[in-house]
Structures are given as C-alpha cells and as structure tokens.
N, CA, C and O atoms as a MOPAC input file, in Angstrom:
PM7 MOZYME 1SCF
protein

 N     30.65600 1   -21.07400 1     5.48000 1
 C     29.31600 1   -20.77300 1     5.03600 1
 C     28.75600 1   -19.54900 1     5.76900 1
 O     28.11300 1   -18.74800 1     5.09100 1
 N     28.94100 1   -19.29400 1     7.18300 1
 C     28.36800 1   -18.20300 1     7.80300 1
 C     29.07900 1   -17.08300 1     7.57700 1
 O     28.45600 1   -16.02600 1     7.48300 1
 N     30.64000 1   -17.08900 1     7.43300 1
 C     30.88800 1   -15.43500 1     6.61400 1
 C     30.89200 1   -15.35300 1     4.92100 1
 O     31.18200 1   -14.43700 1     4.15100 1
 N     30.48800 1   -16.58000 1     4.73400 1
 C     29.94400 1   -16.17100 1     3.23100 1
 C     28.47200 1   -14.76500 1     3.13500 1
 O     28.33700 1   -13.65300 1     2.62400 1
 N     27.45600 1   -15.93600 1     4.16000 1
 C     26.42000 1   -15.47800 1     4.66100 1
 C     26.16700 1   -13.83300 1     4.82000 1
 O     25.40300 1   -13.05100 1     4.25400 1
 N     27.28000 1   -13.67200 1     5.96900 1
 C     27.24700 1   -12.63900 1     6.66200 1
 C     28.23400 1   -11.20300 1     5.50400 1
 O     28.39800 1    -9.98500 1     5.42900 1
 N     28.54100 1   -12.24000 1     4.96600 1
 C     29.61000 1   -11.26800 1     3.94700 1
 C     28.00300 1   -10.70800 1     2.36000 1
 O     28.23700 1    -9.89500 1     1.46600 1
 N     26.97200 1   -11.25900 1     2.48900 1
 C     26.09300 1   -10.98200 1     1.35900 1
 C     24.96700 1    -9.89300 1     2.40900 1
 O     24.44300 1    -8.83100 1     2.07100 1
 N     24.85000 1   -10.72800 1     3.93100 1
 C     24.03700 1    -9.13500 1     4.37400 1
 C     24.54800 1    -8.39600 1     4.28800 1
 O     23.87600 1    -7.51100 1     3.75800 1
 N     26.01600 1    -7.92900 1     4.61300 1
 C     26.74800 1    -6.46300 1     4.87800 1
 C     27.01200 1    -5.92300 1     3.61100 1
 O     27.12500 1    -4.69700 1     3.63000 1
 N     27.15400 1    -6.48900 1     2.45200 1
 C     26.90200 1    -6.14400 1     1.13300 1
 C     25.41100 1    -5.40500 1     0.79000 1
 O     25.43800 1    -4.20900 1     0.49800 1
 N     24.16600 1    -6.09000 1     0.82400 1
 C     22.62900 1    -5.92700 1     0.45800 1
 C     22.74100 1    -4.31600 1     1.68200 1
 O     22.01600 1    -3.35900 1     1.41100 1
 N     23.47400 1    -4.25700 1     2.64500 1
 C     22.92200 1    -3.51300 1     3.71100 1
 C     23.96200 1    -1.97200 1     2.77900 1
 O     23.66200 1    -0.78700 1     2.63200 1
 N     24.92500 1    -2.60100 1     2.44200 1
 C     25.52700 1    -1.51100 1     1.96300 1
 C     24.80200 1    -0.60600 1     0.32600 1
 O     24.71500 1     0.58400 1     0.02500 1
 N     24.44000 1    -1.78900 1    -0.33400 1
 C     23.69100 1    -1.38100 1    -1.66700 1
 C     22.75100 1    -0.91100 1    -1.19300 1
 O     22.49900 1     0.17200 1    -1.72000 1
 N     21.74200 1    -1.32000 1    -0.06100 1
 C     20.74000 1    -0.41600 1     0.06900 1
 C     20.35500 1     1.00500 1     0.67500 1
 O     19.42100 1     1.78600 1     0.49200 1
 N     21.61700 1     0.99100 1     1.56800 1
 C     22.32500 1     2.74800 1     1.81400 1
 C     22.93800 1     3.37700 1     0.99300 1
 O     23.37700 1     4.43900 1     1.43600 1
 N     23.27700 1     3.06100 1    -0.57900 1
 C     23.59800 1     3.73700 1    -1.27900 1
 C     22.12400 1     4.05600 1    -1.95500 1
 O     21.68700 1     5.20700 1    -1.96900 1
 N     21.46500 1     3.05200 1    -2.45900 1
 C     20.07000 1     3.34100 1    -2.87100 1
 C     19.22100 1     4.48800 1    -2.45800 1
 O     18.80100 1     5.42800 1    -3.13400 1
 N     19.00000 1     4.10300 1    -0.74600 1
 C     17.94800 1     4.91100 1    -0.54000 1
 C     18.66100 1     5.91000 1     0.61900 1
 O     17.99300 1     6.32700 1     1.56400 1
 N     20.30900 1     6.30400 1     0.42300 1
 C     20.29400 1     7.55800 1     1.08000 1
 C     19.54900 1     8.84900 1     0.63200 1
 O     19.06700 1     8.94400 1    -0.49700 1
 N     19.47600 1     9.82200 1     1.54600 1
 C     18.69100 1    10.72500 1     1.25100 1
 C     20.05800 1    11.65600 1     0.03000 1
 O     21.27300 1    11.53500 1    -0.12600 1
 N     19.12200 1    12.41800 1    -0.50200 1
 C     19.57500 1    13.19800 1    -1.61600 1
 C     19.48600 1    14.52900 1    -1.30300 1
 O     18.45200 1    14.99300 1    -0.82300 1
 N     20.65700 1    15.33000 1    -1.56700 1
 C     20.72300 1    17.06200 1    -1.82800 1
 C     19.09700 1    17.34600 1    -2.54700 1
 O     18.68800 1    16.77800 1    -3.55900 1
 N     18.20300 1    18.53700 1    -1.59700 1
 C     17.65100 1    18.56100 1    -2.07400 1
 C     17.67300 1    20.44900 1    -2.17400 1
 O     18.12200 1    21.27400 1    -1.37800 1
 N     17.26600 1    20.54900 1    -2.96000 1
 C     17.99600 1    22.35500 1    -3.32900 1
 C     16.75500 1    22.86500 1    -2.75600 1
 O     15.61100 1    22.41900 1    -2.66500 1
 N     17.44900 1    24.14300 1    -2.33100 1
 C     16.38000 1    25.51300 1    -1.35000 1
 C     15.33600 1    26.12800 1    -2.51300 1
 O     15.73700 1    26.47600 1    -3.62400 1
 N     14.04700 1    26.20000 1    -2.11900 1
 C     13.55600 1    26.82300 1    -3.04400 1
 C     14.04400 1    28.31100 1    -3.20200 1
 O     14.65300 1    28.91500 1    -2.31900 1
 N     13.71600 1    28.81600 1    -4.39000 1
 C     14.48000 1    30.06100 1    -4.44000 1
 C     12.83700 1    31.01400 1    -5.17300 1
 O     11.88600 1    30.28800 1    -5.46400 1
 N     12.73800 1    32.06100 1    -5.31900 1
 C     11.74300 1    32.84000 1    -5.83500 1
 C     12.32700 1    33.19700 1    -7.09100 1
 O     13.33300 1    33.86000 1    -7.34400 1
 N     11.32000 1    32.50600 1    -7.97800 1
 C     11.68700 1    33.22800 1    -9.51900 1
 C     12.55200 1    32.10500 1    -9.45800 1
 O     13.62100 1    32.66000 1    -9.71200 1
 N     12.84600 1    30.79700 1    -9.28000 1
 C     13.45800 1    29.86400 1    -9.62500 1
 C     13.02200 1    28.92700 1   -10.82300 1
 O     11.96500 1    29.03300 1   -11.44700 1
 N     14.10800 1    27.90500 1   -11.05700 1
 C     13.58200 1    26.62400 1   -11.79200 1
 C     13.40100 1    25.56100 1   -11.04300 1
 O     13.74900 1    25.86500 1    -9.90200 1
 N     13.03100 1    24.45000 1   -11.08900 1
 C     12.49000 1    23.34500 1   -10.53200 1
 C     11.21000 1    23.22700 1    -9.89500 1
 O     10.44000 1    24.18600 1    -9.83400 1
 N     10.95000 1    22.11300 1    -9.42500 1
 C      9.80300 1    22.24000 1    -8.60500 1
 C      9.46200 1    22.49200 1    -7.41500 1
 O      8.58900 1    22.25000 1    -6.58100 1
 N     10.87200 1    23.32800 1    -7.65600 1
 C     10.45000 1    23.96300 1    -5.72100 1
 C     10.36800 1    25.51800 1    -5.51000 1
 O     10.31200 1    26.14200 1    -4.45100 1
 N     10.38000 1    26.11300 1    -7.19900 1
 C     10.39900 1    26.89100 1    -7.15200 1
 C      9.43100 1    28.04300 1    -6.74300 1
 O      8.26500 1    27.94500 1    -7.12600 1
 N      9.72900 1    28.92000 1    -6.14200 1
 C      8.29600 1    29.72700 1    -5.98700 1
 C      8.36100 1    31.56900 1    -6.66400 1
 O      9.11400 1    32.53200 1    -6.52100 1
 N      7.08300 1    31.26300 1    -7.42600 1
 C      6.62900 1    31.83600 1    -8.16700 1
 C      5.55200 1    33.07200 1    -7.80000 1
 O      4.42300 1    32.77000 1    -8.18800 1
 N      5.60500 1    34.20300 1    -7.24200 1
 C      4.81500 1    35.45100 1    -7.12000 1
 C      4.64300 1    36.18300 1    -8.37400 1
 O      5.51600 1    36.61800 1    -9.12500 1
 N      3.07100 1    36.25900 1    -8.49700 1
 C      3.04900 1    37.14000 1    -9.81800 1
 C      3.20400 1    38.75900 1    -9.69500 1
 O      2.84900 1    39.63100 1    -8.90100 1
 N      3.78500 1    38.69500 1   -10.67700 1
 C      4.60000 1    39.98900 1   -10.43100 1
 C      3.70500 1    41.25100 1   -10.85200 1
 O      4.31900 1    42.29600 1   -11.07000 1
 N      2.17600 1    41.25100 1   -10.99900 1
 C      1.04800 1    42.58300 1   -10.44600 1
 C      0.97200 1    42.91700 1    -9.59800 1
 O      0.38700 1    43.97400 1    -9.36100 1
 N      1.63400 1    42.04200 1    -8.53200 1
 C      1.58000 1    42.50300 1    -7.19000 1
 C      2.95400 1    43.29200 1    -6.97700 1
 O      4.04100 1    42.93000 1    -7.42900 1
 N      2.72300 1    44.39400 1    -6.23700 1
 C      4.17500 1    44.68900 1    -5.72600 1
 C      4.34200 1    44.84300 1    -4.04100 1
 O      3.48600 1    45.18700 1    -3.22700 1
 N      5.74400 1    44.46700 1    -3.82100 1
 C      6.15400 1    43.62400 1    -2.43300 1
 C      5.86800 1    44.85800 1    -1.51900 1
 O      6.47400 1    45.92900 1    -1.56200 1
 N      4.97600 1    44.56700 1    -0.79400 1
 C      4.77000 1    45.67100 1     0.77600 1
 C      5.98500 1    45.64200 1     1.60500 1
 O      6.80200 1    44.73600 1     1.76500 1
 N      5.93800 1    46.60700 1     2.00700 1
 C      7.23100 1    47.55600 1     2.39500 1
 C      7.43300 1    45.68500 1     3.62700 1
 O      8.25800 1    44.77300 1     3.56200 1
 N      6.42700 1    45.87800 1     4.40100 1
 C      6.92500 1    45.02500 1     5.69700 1
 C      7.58000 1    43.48400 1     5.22000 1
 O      8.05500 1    42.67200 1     6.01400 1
 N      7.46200 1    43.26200 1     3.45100 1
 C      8.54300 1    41.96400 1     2.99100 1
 C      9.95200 1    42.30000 1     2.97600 1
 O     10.83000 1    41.52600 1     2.59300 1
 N     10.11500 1    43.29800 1     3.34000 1
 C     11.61000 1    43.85200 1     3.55700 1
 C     12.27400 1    43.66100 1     4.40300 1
 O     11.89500 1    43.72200 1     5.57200 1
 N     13.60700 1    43.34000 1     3.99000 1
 C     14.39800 1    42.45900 1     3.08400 1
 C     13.59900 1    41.60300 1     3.14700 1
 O     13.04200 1    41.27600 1     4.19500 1
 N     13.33400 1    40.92000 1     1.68100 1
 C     12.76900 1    39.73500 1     1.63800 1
 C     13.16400 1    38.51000 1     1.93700 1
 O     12.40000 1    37.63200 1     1.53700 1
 N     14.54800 1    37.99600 1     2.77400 1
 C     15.17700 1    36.97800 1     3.04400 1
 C     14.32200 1    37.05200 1     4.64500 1
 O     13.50700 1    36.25000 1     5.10100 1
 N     14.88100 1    38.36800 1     5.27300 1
 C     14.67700 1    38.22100 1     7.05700 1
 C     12.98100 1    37.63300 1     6.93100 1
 O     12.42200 1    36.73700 1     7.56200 1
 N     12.49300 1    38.49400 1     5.90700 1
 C     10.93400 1    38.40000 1     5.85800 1
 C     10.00800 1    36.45800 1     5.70400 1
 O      8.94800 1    35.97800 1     6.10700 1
 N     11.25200 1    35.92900 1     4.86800 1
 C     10.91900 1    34.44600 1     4.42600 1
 C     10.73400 1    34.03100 1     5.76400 1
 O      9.63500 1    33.70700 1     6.21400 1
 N     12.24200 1    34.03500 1     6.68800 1
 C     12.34600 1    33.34400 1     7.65000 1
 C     11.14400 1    33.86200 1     9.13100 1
 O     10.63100 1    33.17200 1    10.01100 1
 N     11.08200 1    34.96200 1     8.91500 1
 C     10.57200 1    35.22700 1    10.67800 1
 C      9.09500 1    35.71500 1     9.98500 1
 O      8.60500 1    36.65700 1    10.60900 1
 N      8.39800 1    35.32400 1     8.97800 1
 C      6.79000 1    35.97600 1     8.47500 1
 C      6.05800 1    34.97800 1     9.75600 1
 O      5.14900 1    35.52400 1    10.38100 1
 N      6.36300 1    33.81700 1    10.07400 1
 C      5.17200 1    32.99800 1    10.83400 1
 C      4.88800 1    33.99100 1    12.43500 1
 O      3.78100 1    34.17500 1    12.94000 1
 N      6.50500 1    34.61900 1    13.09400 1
 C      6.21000 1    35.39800 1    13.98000 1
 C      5.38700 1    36.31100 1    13.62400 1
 O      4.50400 1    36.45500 1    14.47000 1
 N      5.27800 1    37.08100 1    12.62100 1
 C      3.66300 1    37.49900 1    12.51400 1
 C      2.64600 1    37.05400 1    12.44100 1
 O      1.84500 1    37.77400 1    13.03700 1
 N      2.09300 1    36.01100 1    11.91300 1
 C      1.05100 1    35.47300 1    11.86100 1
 C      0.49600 1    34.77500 1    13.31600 1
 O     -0.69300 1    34.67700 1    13.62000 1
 N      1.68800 1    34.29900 1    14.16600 1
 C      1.36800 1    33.95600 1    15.49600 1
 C      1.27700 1    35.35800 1    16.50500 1
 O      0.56300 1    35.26500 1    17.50400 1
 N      2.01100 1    36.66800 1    16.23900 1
 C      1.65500 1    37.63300 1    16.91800 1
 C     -0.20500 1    38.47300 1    16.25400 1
 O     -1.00400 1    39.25600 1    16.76600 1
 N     -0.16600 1    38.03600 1    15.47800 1
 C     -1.71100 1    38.65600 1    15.19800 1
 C     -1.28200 1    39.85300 1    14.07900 1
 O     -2.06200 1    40.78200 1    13.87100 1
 N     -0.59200 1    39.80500 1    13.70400 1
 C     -0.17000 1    41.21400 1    12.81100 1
 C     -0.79300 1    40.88200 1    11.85700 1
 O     -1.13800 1    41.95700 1    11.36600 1
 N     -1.30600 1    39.84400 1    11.04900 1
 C     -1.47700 1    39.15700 1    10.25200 1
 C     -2.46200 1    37.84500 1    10.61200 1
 O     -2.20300 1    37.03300 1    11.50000 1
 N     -3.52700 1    37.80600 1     9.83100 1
 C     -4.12500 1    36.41800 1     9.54800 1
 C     -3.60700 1    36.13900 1     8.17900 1
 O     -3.20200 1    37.00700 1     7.40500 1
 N     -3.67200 1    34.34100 1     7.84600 1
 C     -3.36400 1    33.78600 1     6.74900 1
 C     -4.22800 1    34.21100 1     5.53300 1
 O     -3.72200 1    33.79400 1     4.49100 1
 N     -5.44100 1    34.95100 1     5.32700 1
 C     -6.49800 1    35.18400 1     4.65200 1
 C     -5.87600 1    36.42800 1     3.89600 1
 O     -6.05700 1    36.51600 1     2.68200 1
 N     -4.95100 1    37.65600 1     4.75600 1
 C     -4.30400 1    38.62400 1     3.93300 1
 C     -3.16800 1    38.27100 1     3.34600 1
 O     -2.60100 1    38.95500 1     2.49300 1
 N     -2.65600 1    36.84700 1     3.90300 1
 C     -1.52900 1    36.50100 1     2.55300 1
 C     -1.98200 1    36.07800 1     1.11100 1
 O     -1.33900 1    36.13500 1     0.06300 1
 N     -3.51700 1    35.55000 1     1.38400 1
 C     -3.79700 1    35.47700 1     0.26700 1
 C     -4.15300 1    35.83900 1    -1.23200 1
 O     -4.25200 1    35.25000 1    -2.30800 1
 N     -4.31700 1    37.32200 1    -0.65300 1
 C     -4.77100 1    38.41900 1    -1.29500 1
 C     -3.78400 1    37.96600 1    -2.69500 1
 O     -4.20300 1    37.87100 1    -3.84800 1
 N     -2.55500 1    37.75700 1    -2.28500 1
 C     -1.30600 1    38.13300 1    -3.72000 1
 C     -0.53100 1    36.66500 1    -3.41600 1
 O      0.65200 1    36.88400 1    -3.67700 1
 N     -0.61400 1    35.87200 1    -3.16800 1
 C      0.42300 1    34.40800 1    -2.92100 1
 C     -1.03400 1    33.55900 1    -3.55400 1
 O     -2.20800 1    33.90800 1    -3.67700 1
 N     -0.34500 1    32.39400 1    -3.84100 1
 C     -1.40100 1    31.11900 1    -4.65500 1
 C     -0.41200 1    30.02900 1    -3.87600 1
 O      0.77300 1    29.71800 1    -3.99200 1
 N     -1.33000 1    29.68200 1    -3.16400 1
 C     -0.54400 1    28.50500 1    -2.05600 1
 C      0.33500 1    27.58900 1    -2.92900 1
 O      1.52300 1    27.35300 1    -2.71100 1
 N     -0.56600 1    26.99400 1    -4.17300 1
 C      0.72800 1    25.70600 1    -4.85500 1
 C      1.74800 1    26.48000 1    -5.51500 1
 O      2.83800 1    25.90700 1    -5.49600 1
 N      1.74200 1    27.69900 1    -6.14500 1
 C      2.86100 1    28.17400 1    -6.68300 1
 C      3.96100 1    29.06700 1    -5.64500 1
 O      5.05500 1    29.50400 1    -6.00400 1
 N      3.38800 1    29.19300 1    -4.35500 1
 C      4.63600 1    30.41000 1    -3.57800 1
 C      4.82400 1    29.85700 1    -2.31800 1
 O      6.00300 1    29.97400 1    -1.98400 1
 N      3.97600 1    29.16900 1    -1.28400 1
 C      4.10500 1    29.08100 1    -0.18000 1
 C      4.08200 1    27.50200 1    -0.27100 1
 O      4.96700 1    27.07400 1     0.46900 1
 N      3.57500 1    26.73600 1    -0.74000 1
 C      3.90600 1    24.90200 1    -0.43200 1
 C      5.08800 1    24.98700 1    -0.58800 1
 O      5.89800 1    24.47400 1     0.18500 1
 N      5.42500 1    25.71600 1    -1.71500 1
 C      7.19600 1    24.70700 1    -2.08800 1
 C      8.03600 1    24.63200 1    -0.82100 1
 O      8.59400 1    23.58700 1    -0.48800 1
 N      8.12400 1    25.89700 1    -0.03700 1
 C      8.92100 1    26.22900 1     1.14500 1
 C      8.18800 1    25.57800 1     2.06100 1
 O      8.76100 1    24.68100 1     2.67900 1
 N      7.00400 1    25.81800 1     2.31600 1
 C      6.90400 1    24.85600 1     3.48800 1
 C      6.80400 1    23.42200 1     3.65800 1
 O      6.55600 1    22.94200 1     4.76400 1
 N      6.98700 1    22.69000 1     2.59900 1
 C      7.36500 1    21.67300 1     2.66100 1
 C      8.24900 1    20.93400 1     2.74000 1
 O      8.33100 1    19.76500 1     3.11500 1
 N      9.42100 1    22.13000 1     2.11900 1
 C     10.69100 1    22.21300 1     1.84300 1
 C     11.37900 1    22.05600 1     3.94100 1
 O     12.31700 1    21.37500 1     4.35600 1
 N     10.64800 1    22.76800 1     4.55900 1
 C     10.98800 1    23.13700 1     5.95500 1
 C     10.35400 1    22.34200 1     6.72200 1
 O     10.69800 1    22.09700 1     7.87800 1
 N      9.21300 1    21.79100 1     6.06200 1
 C      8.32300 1    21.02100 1     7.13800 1
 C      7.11700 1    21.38700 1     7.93600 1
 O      6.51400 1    20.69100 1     8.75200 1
 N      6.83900 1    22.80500 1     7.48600 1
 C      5.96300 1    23.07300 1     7.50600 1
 C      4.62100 1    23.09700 1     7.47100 1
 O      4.36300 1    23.36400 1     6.29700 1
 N      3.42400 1    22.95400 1     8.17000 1
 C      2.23000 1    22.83900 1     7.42400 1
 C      1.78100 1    23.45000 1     6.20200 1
 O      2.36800 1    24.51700 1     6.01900 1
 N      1.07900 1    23.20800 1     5.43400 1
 C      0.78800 1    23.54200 1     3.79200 1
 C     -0.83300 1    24.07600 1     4.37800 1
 O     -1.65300 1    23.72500 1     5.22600 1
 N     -0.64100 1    25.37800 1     3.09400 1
 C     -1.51000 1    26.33900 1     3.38500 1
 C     -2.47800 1    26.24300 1     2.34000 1
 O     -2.36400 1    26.53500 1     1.15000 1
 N     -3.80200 1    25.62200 1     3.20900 1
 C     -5.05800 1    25.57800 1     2.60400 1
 C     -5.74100 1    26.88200 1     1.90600 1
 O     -5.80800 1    27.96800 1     2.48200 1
 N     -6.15000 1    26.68500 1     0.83500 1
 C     -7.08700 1    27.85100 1     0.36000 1
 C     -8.21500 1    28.24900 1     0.84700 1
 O     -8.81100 1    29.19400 1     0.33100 1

C-alpha cells in the first residue's frame, strides 16, 4: 500500500513539472510579431547615439543612470506599451510610466 502510495505522489509530482515547467519564451525583436513585439513608429528617425541599435538596446540604462539622458526625452518618439514594456519585462525590468 505505501509504494502504491508513494508510486501516485512521484507520478502527480512528475505531471505537475511537466504542466507548469517554464516555457521558451522568445526575445522581443523590433518590427516583430507577437506580443512582445516592439513597435517604433517609423516618423521618427533613429538618432545617431541608437547606433548600432543592438549595443544601444543593451547599455541605453547606462545613460540614463549617467545623466546623459532623463526618461522624459525617451519619450519624445517611444510609447511605453508598444516599444519599451515588452523588453523590459521581458528582462525584468521596471516598466516605464508615462
């Protein structure tokens, strides 16, 4: 009776790590599909200092913590739910109030 027992937890324990393992969750990309995609409207055109725009994704907060930048001039051309949540949520980031 007890490795019957013990034979239905290690089962339930196994179905429920298949259930609720975590899932591939894809990088947002710019100009993507899904809902992580992020979307810049394209009236704006990219200031020289988003160049390359990859190095620029990753190291933009070192500007904003060196002062080069307040969050108020990203706003000028970014719309927080369409360009900047997806990624920072994506990273863990705090989400950028309007």
């Amino acid at each position: 009776m007890r490795k019957m027992a013990l034979l239905l937890v290690v089962m339930a324990a196994l179905v429920l790590t298949v259930i609720y393992y975590p899932r591939y969750v894809e990088k947002p990309v710019k100009d993507g599909d899904g809902p992580l995609a992020v979307y810049i409207s394209p009236r704006y055109t990219a200031p020289e200092f988003h160049s390359p725009l990859e190095w620029y994704q990753r190291y933009h907060k070192d500007a904003l913590n060196r002062g080069d930048l307040i969050q108020s001039d990203c706003l000028y051309c970014h719309e927080p739910e369409k360009s900047c949540n997806n990624c920072h949520a994506y990273v863990g980031a705090a989400a950028i109030q309007p």
